[in-house]
C-alpha positions as CSV (number, residue, x, y, z in Angstrom):
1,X,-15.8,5.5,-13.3
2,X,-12.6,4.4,-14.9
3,X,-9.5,4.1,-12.2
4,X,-6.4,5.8,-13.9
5,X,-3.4,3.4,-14.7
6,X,-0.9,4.4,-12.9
7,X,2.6,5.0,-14.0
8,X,5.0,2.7,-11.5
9,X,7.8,0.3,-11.6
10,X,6.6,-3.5,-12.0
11,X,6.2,-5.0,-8.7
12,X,8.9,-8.0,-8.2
13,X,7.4,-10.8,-6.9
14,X,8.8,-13.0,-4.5
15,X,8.1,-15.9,-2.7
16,X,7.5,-14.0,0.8
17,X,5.4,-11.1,-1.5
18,X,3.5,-13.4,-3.1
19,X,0.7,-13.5,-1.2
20,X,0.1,-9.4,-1.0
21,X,0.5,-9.7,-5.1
22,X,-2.6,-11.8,-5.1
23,X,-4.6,-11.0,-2.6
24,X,-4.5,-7.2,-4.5
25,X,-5.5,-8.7,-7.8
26,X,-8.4,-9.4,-5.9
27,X,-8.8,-6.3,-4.5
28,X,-7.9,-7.1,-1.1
29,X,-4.9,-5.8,1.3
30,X,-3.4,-8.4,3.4
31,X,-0.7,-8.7,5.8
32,X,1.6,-11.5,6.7
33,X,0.6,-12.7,10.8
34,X,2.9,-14.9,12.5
35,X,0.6,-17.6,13.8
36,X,3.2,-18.3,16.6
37,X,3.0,-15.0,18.3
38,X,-0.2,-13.6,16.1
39,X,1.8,-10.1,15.2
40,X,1.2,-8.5,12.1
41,X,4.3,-7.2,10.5
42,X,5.4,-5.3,7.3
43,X,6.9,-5.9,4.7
44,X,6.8,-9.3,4.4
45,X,9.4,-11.3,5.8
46,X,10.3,-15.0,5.9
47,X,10.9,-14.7,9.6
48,X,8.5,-12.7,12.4
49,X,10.0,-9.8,13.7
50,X,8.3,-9.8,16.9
51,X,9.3,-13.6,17.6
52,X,11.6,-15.1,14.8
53,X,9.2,-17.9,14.2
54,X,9.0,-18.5,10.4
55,X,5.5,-20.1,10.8
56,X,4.0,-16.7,8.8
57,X,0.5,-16.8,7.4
58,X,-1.6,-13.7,5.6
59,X,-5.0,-12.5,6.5
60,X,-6.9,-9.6,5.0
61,X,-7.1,-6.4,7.1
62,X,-9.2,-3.3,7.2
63,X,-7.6,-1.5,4.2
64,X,-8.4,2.0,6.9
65,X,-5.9,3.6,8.5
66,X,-4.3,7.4,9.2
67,X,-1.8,9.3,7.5
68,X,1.3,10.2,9.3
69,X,3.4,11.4,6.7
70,X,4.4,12.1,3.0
71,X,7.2,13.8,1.1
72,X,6.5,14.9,-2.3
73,X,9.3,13.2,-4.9
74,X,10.5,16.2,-7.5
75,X,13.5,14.2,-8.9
76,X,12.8,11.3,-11.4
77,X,14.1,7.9,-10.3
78,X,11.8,5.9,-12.9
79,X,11.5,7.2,-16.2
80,X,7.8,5.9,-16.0
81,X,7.0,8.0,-13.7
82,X,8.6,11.1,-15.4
83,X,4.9,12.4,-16.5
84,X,3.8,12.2,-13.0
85,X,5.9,14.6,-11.3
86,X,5.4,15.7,-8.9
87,X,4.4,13.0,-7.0
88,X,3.4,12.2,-2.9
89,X,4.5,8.4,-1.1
90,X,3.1,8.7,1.9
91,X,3.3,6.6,4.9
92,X,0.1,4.7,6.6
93,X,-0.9,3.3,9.7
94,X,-3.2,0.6,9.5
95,X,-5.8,0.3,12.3
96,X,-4.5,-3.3,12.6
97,X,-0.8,-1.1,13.3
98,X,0.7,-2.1,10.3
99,X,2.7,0.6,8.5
100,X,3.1,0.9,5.0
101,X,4.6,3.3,2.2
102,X,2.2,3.7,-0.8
103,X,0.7,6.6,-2.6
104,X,-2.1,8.9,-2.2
105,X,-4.9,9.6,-4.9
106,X,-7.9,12.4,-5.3
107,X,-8.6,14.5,-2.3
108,X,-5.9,12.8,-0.1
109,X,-3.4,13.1,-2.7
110,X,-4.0,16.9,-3.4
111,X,-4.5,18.0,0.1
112,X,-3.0,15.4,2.8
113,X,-3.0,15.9,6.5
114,X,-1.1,14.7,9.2
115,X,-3.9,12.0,10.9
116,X,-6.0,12.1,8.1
117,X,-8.8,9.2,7.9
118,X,-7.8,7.0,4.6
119,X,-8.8,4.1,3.2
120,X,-7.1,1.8,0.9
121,X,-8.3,1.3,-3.2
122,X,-6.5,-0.1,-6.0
123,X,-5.0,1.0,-9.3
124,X,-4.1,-1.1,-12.4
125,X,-0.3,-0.8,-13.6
126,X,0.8,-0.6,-17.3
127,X,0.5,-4.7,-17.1
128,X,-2.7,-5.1,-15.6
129,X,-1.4,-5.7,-11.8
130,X,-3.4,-4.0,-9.2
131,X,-1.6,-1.4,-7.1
132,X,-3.1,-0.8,-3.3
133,X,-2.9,2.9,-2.5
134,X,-5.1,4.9,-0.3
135,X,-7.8,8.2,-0.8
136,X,-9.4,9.9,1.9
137,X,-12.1,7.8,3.7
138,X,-14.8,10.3,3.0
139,X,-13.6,10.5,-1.3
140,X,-16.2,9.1,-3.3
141,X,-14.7,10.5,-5.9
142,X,-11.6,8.4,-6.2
């Protein structure tokens, strides 16, 4: 099955982002991990939250986690998203307890749930980029 392209701003990478940038053009999700105090944070910082340290490596997680909430975006902010309205950014806890904003697609995107089960899968942007965003853990469809 072809993945849909999905209609976003270009990601602006960073230094400190990097590292999520390429580890999803692999198909992975990472997470920056302070290897002073071994927290996970994000987004990715130049310092750790938990401890200040600035000694911050990445390591892949799960890509699972639970919804624990969404709005729905009627208003156009990017005018390349202006033929996907509307659309749902949801927020994700990662069983590692990382939370993350991203988007929803298939069943999890048309139906979500507060706690529902996800898991994460990637879209290509307009230039190719892979965009991590999450279905429902039980969607083979997506």
């Amino acid at each position: 099955m072809t993945e849909a392209m999905l209609s976003r701003p270009e990601p602006k990478h960073t230094p400190v982002n990097e590292p999520f940038w390429r580890a999803a053009a692999e198909g992975r999700l990472a997470t920056p991990k302070c290897e002073a105090c071994g927290e996970r944070h994000f987004p990715p910082a130049p310092r750790c939250p938990h401890c200040l340290s600035d000694r911050i490596g990445w390591s892949p997680v799960s890509g699972r986690g639970n919804l624990v909430s969404w709005v729905v975006f009627h208003q156009c902010y990017w005018d390349s998203v202006r033929e996907e309205l509307p659309y749902l950014v949801a927020t994700v806890d990662l069983e590692e307890g990382v939370r993350l904003l991203t988007n929803l697609v298939g069943e999890a995107g048309n139906a979500p749930r507060y706690g529902m089960e996800l898991e994460v899968t990637f879209r290509p942007l307009a230039s190719g980029e892979q965009l991590p965003v999450f279905k429902a853990a039980n969607d083979r469809a997506s």
